[in-house]
Backbone as ProteinMPNN parsed JSONL, in Angstrom:
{"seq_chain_A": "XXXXXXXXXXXXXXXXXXXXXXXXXXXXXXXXXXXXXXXXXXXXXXXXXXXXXXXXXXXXXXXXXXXXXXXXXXXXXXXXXXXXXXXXXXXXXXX", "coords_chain_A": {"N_chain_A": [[-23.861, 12.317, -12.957], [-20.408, 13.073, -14.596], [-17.906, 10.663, -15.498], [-15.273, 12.35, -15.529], [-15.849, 14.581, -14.097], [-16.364, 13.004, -11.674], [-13.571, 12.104, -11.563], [-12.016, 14.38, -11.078], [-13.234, 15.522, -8.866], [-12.523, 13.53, -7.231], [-9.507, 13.359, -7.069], [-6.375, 13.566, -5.729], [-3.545, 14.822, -4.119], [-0.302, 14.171, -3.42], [0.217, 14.426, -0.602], [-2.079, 14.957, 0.662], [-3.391, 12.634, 0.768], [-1.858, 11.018, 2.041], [-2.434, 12.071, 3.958], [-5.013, 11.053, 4.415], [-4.646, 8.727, 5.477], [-5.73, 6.641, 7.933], [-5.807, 5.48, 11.573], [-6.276, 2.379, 11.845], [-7.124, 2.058, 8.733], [-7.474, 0.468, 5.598], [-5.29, 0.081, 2.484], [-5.495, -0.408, -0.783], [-3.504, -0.992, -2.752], [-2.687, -0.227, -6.314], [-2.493, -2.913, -8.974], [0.267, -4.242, -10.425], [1.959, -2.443, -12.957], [0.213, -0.213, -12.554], [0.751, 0.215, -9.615], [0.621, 2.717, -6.805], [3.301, 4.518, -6.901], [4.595, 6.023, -6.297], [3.018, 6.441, -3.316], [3.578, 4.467, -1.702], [5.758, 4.578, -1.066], [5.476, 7.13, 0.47], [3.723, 6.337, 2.313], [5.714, 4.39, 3.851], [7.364, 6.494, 4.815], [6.367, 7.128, 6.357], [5.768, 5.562, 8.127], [6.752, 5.345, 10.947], [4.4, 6.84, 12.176], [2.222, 5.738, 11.669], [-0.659, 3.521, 12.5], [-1.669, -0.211, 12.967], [-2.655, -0.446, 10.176], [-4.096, -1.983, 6.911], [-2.261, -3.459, 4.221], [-3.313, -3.887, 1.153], [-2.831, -5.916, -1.701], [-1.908, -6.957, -5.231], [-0.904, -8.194, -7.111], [2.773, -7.386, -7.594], [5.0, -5.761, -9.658], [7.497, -4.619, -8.732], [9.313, -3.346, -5.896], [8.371, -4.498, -2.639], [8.157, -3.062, 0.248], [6.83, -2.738, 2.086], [6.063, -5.428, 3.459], [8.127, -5.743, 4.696], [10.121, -7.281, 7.692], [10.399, -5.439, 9.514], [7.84, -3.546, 9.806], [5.966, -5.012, 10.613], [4.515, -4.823, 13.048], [3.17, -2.454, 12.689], [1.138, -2.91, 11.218], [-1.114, -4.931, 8.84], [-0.229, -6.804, 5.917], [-2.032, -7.88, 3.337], [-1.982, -10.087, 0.78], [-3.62, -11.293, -1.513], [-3.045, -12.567, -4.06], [-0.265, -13.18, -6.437], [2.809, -11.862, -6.421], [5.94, -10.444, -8.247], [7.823, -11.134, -6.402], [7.466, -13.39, -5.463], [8.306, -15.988, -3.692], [10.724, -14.546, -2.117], [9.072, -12.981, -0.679], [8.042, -14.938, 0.651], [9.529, -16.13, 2.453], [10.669, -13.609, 3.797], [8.37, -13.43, 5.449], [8.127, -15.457, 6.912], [6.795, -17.44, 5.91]], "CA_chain_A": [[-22.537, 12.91, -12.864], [-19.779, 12.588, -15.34], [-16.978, 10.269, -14.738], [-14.368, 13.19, -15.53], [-16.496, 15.409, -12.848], [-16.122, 12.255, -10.086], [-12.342, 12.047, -11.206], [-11.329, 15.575, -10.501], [-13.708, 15.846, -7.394], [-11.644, 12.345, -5.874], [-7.756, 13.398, -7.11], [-5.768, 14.35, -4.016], [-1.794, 15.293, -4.313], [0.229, 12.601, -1.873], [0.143, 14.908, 1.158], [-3.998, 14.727, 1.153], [-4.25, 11.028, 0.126], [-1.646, 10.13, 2.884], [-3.791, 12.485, 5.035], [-6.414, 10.23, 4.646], [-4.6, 7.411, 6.075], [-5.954, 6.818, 9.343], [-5.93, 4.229, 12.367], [-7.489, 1.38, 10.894], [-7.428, 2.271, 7.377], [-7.195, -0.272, 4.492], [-5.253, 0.986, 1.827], [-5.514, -1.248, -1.363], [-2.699, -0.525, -3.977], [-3.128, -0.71, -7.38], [-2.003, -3.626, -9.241], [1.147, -4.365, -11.653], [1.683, -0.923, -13.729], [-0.873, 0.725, -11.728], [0.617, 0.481, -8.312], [0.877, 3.978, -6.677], [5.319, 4.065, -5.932], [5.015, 8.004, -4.462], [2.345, 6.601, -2.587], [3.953, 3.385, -1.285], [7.312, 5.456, -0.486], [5.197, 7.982, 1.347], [3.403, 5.05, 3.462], [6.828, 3.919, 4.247], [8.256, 7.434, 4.994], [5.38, 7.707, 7.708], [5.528, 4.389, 8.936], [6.124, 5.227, 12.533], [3.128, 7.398, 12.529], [0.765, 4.705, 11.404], [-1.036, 2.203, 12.949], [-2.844, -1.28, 12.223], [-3.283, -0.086, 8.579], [-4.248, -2.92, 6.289], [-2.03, -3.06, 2.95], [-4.084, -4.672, 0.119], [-2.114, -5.664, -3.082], [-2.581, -8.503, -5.61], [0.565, -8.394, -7.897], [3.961, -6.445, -7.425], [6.297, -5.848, -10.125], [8.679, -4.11, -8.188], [10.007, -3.974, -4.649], [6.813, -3.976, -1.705], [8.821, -2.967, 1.152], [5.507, -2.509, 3.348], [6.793, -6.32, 3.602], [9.373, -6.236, 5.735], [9.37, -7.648, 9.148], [10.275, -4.091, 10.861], [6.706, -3.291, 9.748], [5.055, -6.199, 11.723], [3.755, -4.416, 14.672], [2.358, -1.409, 12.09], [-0.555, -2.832, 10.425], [-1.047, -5.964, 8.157], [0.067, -6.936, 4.454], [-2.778, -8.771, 2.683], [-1.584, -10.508, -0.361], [-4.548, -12.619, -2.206], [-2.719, -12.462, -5.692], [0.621, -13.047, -6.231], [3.919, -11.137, -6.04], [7.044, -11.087, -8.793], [9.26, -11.657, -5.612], [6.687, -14.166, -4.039], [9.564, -16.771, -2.721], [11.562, -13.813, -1.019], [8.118, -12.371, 0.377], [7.264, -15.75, 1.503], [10.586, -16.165, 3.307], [10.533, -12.838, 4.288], [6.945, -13.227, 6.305], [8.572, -16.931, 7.328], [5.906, -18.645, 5.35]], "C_chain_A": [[-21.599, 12.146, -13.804], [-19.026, 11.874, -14.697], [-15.73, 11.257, -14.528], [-14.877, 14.529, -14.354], [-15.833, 14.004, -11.521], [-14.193, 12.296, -9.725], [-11.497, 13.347, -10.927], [-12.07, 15.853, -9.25], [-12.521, 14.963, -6.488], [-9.727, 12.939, -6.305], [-7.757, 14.246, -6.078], [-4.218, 14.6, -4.574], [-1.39, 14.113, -3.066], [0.31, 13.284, -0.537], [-1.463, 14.508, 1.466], [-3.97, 13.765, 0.872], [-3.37, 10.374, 1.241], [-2.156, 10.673, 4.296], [-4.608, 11.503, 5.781], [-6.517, 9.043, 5.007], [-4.726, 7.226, 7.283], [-5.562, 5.5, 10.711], [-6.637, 3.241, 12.014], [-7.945, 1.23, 9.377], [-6.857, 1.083, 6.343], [-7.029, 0.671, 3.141], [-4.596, -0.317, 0.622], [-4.352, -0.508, -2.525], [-2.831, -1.306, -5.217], [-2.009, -1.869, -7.97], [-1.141, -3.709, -10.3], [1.857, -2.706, -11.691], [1.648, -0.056, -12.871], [-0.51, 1.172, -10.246], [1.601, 2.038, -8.166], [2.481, 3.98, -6.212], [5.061, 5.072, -5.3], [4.265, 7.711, -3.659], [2.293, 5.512, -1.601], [5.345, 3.894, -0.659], [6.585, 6.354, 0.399], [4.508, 6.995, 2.305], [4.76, 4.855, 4.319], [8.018, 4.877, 4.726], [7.257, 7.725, 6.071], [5.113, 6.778, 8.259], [5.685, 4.69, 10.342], [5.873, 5.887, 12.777], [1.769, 6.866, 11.978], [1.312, 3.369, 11.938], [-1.966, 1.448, 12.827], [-3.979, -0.496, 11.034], [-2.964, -1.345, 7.754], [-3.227, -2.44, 5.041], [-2.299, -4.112, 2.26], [-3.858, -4.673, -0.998], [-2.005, -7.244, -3.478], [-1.431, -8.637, -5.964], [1.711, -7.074, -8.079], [4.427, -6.823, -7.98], [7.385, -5.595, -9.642], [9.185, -3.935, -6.627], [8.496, -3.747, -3.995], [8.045, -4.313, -0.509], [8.466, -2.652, 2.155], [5.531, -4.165, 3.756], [7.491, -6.681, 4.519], [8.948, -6.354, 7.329], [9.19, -6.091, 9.922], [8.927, -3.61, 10.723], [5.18, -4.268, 10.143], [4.091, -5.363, 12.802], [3.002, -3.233, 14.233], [0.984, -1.939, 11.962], [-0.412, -4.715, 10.107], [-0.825, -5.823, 6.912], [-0.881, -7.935, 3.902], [-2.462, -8.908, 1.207], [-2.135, -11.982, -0.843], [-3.769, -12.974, -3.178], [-1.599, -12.98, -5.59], [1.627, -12.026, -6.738], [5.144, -11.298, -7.101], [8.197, -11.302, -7.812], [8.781, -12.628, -4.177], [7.261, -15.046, -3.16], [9.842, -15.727, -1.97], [10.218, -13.063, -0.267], [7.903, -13.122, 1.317], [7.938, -16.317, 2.785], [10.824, -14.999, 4.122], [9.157, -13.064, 6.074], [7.229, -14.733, 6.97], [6.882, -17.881, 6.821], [6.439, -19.61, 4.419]], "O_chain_A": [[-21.719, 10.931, -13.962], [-19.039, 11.991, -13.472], [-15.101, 11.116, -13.479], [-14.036, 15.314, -13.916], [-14.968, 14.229, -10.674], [-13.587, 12.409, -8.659], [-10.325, 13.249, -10.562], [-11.417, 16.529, -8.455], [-11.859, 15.351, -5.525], [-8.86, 12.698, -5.465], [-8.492, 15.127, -5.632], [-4.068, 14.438, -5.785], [-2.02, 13.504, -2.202], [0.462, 12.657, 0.512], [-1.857, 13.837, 2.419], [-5.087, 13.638, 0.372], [-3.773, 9.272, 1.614], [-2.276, 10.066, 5.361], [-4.832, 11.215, 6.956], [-7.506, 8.311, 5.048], [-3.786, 7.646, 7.959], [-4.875, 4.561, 10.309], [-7.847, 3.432, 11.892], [-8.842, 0.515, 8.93], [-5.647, 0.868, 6.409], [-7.807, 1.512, 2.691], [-3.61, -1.012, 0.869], [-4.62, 0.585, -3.022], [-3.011, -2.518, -5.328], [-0.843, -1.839, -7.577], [-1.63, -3.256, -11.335], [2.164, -2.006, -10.726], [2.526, 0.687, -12.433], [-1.078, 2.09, -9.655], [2.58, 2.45, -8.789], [2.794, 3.424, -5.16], [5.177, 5.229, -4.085], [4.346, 8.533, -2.747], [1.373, 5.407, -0.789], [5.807, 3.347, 0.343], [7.227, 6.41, 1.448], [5.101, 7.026, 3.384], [4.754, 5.216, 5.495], [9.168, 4.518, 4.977], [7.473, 8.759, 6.702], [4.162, 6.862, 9.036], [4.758, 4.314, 11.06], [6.536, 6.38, 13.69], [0.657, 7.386, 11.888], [2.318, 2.661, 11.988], [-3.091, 1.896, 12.608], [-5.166, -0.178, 10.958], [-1.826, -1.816, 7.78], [-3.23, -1.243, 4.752], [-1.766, -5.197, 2.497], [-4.35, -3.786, -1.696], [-1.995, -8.263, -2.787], [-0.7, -9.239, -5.178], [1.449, -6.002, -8.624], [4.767, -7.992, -7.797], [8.364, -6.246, -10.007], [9.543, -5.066, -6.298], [7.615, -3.074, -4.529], [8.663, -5.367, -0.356], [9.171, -2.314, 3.106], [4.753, -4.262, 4.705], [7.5, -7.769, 5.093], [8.021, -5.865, 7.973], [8.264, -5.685, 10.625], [8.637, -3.065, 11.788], [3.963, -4.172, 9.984], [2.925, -5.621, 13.101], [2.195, -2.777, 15.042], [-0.044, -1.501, 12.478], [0.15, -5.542, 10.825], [-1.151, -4.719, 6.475], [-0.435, -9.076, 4.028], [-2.646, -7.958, 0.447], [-1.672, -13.12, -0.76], [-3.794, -14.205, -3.187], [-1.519, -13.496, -4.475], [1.171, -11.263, -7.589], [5.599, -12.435, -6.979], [9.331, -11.588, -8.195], [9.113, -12.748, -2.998], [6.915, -15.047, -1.979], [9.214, -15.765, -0.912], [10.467, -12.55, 0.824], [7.648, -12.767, 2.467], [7.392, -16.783, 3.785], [11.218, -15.262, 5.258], [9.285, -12.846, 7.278], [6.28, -15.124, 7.649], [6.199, -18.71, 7.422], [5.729, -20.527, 4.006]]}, "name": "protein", "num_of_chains": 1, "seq": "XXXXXXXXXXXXXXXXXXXXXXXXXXXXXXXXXXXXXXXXXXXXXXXXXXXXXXXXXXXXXXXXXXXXXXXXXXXXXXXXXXXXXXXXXXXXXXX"}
């Protein structure tokens, strides 16, 4: 199978890809550049209809507002990499 066959079988539109966010779901966002914003704003526009969903992100140029404490009791924020606002995350998360 081609790769241009696998990448039009997997593209979704942001209603089916935040579909597919479930109870328990780890949802890794892409890094720098790459990270999905309509799909980090729609996380965060359905936050209190998800629960303990992992968010998995190495480096943020721009705001990560899946961060904030009011989103404590949702899921978790896993951040191996770092962050361009890693002080105010780290104060944020009281680390």
């Amino acid at each position: 199978m081609s790769w241009e066959l696998t990448y039009v079988e997997r593209r979704k539109n942001l209603e089916d890809a935040l579909r597919a966010v479930k109870r328990g779901a780890k949802v890794f966002l892409g890094t720098a550049c790459a990270e999905p914003q309509h799909l980090v704003e729609g996380l965060i526009d359905r936050a209190d209809r998800l629960h303990d969903v992992q968010v998995l992100h190495f480096i943020t140029l721009g705001d990560a507002p899946y961060t904030e404490k009011r989103f404590d009791t949702r899921g978790r924020v896993s951040v191996p990499g770092q962050c361009a606002d890693a002080e105010n995350l780290c104060e944020k998360r009281g680390l």
